[in-house]
DRENTI-593583 format. One record per residue (C-alpha): residue in three letters; x, y, z negated; chain. Coordinates in pm, 1 decimal. Example, Ala and Ser with C-alpha at 12.3 -4.5 7.8 and 13.67 -1.06 7.14 Angstrom:
<node><rest>ala</rest><px>1230.0</px><py>-450.0</py><pz>-780.0</pz><kette>A</kette></node>
<node><rest>ser</rest><px>1367.0</px><py>-106.0</py><pz>-714.0</pz><kette>A</kette></node>
***
This chain:
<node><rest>unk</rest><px>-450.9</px><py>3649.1</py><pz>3123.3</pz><kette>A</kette></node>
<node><rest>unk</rest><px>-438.0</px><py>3243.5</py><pz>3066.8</pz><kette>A</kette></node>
<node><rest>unk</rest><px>-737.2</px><py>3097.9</py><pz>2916.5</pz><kette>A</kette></node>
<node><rest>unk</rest><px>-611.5</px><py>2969.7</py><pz>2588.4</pz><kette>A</kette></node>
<node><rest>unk</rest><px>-788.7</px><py>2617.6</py><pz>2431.3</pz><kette>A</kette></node>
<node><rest>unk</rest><px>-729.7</px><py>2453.7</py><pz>2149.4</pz><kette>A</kette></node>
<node><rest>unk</rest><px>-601.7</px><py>2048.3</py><pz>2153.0</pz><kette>A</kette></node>
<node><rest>unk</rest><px>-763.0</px><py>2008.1</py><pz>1836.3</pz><kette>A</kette></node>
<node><rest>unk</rest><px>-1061.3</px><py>2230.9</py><pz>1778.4</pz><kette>A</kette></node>
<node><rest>unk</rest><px>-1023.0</px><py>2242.3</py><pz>1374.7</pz><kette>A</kette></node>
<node><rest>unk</rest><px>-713.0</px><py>2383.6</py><pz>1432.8</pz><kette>A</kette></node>
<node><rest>unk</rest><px>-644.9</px><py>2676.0</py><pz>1673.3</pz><kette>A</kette></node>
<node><rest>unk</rest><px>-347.7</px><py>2815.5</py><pz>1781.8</pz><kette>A</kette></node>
<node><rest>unk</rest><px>-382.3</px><py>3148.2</py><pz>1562.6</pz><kette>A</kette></node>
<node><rest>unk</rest><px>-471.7</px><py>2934.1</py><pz>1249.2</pz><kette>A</kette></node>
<node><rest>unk</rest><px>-181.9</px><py>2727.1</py><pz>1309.4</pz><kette>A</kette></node>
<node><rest>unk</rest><px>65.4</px><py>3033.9</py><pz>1292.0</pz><kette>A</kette></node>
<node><rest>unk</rest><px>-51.4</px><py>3095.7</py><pz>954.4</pz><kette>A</kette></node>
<node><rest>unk</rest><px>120.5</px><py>2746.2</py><pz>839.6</pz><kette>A</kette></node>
<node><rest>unk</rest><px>438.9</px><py>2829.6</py><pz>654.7</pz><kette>A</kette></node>
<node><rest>unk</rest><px>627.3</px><py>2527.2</py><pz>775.3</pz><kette>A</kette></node>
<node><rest>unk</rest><px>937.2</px><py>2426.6</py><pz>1033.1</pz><kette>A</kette></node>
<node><rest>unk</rest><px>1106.0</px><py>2345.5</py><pz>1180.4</pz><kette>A</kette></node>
<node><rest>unk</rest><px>812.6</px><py>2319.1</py><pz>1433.8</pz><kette>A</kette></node>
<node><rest>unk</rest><px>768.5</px><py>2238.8</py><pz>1823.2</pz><kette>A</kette></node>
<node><rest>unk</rest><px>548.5</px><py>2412.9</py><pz>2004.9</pz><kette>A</kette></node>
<node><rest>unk</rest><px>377.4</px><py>2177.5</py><pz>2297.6</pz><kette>A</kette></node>
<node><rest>unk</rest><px>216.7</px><py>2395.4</py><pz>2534.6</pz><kette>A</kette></node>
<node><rest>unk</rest><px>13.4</px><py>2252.5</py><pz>2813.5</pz><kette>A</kette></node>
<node><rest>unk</rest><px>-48.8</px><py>2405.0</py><pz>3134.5</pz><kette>A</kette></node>
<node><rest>unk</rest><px>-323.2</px><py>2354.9</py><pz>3408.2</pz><kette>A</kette></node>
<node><rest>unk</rest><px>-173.0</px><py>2548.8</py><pz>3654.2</pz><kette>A</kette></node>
<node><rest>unk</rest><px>-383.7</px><py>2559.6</py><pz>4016.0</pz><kette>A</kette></node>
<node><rest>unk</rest><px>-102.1</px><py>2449.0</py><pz>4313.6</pz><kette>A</kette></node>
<node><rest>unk</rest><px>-140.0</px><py>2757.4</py><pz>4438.7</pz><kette>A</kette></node>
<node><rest>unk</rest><px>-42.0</px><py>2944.8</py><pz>4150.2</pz><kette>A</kette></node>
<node><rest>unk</rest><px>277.4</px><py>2728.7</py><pz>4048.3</pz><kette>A</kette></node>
<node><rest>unk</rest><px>582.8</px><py>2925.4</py><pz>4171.7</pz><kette>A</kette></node>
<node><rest>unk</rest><px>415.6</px><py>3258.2</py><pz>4072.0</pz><kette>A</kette></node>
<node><rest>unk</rest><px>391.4</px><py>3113.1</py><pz>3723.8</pz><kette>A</kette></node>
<node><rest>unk</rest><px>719.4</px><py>2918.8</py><pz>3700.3</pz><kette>A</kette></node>
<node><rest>unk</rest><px>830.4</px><py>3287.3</py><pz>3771.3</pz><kette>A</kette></node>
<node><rest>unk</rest><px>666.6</px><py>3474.3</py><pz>3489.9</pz><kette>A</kette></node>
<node><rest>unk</rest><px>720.3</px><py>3212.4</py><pz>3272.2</pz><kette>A</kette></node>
<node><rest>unk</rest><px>1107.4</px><py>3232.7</py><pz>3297.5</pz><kette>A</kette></node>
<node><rest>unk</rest><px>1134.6</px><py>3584.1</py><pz>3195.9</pz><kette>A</kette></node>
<node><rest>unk</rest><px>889.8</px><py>3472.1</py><pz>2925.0</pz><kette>A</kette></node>
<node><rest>unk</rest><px>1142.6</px><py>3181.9</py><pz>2821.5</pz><kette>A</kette></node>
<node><rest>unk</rest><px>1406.1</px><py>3489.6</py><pz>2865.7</pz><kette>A</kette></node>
<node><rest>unk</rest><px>1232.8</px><py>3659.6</py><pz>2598.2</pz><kette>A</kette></node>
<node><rest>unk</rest><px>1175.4</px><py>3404.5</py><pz>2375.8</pz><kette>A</kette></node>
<node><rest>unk</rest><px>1528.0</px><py>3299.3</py><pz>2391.6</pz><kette>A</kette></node>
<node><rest>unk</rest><px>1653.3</px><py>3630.1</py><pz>2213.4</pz><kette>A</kette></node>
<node><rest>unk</rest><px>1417.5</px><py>3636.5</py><pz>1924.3</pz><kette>A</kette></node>
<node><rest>unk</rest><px>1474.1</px><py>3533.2</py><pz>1575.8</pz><kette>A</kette></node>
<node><rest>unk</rest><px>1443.5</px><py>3131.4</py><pz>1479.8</pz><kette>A</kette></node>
<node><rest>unk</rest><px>1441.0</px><py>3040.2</py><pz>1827.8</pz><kette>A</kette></node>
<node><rest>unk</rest><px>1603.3</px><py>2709.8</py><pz>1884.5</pz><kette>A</kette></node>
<node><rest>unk</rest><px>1508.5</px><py>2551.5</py><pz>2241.1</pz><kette>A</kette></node>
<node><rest>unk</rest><px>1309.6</px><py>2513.0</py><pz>2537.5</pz><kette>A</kette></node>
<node><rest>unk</rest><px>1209.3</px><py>2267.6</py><pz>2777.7</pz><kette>A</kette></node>
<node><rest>unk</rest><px>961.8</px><py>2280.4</py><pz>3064.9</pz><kette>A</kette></node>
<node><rest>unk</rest><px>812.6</px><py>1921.6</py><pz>3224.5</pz><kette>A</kette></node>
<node><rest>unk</rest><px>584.8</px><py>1929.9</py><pz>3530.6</pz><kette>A</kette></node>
<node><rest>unk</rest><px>380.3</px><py>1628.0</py><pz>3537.7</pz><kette>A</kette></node>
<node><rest>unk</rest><px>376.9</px><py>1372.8</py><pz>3812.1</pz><kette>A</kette></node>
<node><rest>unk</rest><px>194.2</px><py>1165.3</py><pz>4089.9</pz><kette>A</kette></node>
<node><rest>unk</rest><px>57.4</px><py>1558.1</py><pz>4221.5</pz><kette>A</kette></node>
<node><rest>unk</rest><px>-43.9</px><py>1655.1</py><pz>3850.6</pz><kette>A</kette></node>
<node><rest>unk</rest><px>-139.0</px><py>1989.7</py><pz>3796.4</pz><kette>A</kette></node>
<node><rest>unk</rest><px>47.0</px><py>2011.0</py><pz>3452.2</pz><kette>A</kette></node>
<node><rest>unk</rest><px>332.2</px><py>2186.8</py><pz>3340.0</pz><kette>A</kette></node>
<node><rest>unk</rest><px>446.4</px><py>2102.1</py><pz>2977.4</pz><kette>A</kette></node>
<node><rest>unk</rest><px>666.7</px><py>2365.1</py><pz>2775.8</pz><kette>A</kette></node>
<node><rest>unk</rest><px>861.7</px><py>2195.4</py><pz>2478.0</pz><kette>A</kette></node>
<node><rest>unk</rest><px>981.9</px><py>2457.1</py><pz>2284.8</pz><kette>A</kette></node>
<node><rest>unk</rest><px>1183.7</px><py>2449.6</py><pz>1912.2</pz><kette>A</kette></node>
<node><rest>unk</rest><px>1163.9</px><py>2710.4</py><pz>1632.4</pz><kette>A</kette></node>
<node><rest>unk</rest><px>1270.6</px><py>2731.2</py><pz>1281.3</pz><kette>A</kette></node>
<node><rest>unk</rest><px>935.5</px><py>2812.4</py><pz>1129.1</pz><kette>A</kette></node>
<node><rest>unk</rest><px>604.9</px><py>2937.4</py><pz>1242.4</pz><kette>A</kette></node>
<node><rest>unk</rest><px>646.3</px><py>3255.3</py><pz>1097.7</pz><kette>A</kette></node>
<node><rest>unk</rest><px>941.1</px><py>3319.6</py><pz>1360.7</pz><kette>A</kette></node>
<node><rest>unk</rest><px>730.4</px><py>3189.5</py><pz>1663.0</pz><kette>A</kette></node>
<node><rest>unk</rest><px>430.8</px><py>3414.8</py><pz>1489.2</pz><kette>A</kette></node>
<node><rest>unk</rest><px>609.1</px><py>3691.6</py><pz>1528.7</pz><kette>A</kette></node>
<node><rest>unk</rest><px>776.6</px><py>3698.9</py><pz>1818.6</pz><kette>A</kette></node>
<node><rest>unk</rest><px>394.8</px><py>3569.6</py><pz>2029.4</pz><kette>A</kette></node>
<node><rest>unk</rest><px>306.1</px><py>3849.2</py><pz>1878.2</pz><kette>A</kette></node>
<node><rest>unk</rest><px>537.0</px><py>4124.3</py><pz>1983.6</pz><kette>A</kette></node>
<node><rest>unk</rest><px>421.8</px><py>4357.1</py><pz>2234.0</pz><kette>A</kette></node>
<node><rest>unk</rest><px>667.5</px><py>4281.1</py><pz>2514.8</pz><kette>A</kette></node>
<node><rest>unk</rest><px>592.0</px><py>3930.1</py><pz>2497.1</pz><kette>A</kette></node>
<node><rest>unk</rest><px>177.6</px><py>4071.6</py><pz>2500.6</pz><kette>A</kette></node>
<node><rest>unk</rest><px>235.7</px><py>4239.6</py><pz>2810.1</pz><kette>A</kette></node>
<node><rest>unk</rest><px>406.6</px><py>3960.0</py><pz>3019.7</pz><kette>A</kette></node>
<node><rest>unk</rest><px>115.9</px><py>3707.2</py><pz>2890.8</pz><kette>A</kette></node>
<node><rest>unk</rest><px>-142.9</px><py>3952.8</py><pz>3024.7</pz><kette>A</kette></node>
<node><rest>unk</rest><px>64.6</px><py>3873.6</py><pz>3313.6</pz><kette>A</kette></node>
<node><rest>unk</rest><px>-92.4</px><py>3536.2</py><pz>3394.2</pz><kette>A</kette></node>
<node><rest>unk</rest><px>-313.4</px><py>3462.1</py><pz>3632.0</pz><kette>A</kette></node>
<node><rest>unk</rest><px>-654.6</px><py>3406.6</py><pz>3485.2</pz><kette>A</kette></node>
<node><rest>unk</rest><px>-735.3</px><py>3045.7</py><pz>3674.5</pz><kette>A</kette></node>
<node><rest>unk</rest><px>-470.0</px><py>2912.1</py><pz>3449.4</pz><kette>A</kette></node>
<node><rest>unk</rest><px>-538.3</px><py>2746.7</py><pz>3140.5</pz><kette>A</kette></node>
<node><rest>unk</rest><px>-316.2</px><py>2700.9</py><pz>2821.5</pz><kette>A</kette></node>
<node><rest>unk</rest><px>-353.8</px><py>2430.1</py><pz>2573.7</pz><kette>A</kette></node>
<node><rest>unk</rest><px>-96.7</px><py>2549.4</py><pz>2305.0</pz><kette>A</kette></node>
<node><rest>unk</rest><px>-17.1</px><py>2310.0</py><pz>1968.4</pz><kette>A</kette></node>
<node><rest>unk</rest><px>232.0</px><py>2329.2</py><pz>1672.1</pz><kette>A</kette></node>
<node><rest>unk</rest><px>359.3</px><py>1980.9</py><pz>1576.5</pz><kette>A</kette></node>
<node><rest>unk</rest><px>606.5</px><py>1883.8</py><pz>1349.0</pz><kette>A</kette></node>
<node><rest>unk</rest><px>833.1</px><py>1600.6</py><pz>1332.4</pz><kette>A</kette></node>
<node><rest>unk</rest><px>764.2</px><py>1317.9</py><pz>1147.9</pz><kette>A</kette></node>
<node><rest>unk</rest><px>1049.4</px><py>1058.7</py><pz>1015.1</pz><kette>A</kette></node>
<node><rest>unk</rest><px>1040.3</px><py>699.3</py><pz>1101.0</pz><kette>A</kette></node>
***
């Protein structure tokens, strides 16, 4: 399974799903060895699949960074936390993270927008 860190270490991932708020964007960075790219571009579209389906899911995006970068960048848009909570959390979704490669790292943050 991917190595999951924290952006912000006062606020991890798990305490952030316990936010009532939204809409929300999920950012989630990737360090993703060369190596391992295709094999995880591949399990992460049948995760996007998933995702897709559930409850207060709005969009997706996924970014690759340049100049030979080893990050991929997933832009995703939910309604609330509590729908991106839940659906992490279901089992299916479980099983296809166990999935990943352990030399991968995941820097996963909830953001929301802020008006100008």
């Amino acid at each position: 399974m991917a190595e999951l860190q924290s952006l912000d270490p006062n606020t991890p991932i798990f305490a952030q799903f316990k936010e009532k708020t939204g809409p929300i964007v999920l950012a989630n960075t990737f360090f993703v060895p060369e190596e391992r790219t295709e094999e995880f571009l591949s399990l992460f579209r049948r995760q996007a699949e998933f995702m897709k389906a559930q409850p207060g899911f709005v969009s997706l995006q996924m970014h690759r960074g340049t100049a030979g970068s080893r990050l991929l960048m997933n832009v995703a848009v939910w309604e609330s936390t509590e729908a991106l909570a839940t659906a992490f959390g279901r089992p299916e979704f479980q099983r296809m993270a166990a999935e990943s490669p352990d030399d991968i790292v995941s820097y996963p943050h909830i953001f929301e927008q802020i008006d100008l």
